[in-house]
C-alpha positions in Angstrom: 87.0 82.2 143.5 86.2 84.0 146.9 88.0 86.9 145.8 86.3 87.0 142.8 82.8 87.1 143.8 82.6 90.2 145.7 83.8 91.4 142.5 81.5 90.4 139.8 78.8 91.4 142.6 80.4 95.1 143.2 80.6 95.0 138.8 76.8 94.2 138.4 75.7 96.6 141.4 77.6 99.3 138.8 75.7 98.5 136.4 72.5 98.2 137.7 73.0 102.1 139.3 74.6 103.3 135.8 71.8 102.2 133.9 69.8 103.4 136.9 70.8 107.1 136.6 70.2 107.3 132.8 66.4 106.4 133.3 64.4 110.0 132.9 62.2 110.2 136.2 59.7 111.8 134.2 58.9 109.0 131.6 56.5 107.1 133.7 55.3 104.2 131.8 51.6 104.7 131.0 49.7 101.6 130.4 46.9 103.7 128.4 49.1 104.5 126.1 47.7 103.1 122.4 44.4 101.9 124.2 41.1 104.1 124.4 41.2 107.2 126.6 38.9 106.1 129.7 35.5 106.9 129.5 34.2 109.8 131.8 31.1 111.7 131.9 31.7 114.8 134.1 30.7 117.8 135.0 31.8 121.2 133.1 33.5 123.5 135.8 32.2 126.7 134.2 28.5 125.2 133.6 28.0 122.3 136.2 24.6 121.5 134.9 26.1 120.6 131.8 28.6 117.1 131.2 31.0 116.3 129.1 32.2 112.9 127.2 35.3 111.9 126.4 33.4 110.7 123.4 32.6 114.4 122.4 36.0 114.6 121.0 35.8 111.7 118.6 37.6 112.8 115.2 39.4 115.3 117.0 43.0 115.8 118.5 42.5 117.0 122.1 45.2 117.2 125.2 43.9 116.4 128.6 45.7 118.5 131.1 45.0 117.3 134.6 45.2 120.5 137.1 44.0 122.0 140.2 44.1 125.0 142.0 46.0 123.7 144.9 48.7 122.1 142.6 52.0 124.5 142.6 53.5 123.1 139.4 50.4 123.9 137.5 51.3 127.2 138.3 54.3 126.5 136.8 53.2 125.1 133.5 50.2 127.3 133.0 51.9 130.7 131.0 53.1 127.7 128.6 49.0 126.1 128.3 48.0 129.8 127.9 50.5 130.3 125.2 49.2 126.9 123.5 46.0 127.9 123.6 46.5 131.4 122.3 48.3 128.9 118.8 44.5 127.2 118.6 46.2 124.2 117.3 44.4 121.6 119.5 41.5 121.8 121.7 42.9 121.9 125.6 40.9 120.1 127.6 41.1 120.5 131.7 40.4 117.6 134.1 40.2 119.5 137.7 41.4 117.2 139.9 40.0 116.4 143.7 39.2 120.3 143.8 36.3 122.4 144.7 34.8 124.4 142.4 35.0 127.9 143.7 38.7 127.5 144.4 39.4 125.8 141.0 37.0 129.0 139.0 38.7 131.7 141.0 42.2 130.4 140.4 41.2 130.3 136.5 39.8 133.7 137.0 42.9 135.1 138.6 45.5 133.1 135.8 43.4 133.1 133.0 42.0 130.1 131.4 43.6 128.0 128.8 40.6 125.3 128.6 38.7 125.2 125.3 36.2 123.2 128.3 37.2 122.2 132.2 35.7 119.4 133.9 35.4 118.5 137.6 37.0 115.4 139.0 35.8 116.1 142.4 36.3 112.5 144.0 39.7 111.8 141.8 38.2 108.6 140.3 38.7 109.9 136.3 42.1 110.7 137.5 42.8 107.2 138.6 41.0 105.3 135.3 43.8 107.7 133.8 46.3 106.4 136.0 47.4 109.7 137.3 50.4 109.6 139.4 50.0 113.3 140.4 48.8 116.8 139.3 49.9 118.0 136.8 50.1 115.2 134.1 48.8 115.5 130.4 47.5 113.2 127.7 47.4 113.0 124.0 44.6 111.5 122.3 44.3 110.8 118.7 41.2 111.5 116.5 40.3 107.7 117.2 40.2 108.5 121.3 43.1 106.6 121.6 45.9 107.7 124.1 48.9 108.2 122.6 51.4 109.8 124.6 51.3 110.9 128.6 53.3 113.5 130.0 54.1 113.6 133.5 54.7 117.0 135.6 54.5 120.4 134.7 55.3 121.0 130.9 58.3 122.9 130.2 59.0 125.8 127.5 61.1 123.0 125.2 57.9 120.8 125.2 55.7 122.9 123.5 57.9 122.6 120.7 59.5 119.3 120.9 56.9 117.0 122.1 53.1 118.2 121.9 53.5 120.6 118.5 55.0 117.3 116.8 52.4 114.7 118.2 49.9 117.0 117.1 50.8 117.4 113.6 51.4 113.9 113.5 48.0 113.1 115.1 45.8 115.2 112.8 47.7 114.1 109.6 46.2 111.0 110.3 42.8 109.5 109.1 40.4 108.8 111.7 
């Protein structure tokens, strides 16, 4: 029995590292996901005297794509939001994250701007009712305002196609 227990220990450390390198980092469990999108009330980065709801986007499907200027895999992702946005499938919504304004408008400016509307998140606390791990991380929400799936990272070419396109189609088959 001595010999044996180093074994079975040695067997179950296997396992536990097997199934360990299988997990996908990227699938971070979201607890939002089927609950209501956090309420927010922010300011819009092109027009700072005006705010935006996340209840302005009741009865439609919308992405959240949290960015910033300072973030280098948004630069990554972004030909891939342009090319979304250029589809008009869904309406792109951008959540600038712990940015400044100037900074976050001239690097819009300079890569073009996917955003149907851009809000500021100035002091990150929007980010954290959404539970952001880091930037960039993207949300979709149902017609309902219900969060329904969370992306995490920069959004790849394969994505477009076999993650968002489908939740989309899925989402505004749906009844409100």
């Amino acid at each position: 029995m001595k010999y044996l227990l180093p074994l079975f220990l040695f067997i179950a450390l296997a396992i536990f590292l097997a199934i360990g390198l299988n997990l996908n980092p990227r699938e971070i469990p979201s607890p939002l996901i089927d609950k209501p999108a956090p309420a927010f009330n922010l300011p819009i980065l092109a027009t700072p005297e005006q705010r935006l709801s996340q209840a302005d986007f009741k009865g439609k499907v919308w992405l959240l794509n949290v960015w910033a200027s300072w973030c280098v895999s948004c630069r990554e992702e972004h030909p891939l939001l342009i090319e979304l946005a250029k589809q008009n499938k869904v309406i792109l919504v951008g959540l600038n994250y712990k940015d400044e304004m100037a900074a976050a408008n001239a690097w819009l400016g300079k890569h073009g701007n996917p955003y149907n509307v851009s809000v500021m998140d100035a002091d990150g606390r929007t980010g954290i009712d959404y539970g952001v791990y880091g930037v960039p991380e993207t949300f979709v929400i149902d017609k309902r305002g219900v969060v329904r799936y969370k992306h995490t990272g920069p959004v790849q070419p394969g994505d477009l196609e076999k993650v968002f396109l489908p939740w989309i189609q899925q989402l505004e088959a749906e009844s409100a």
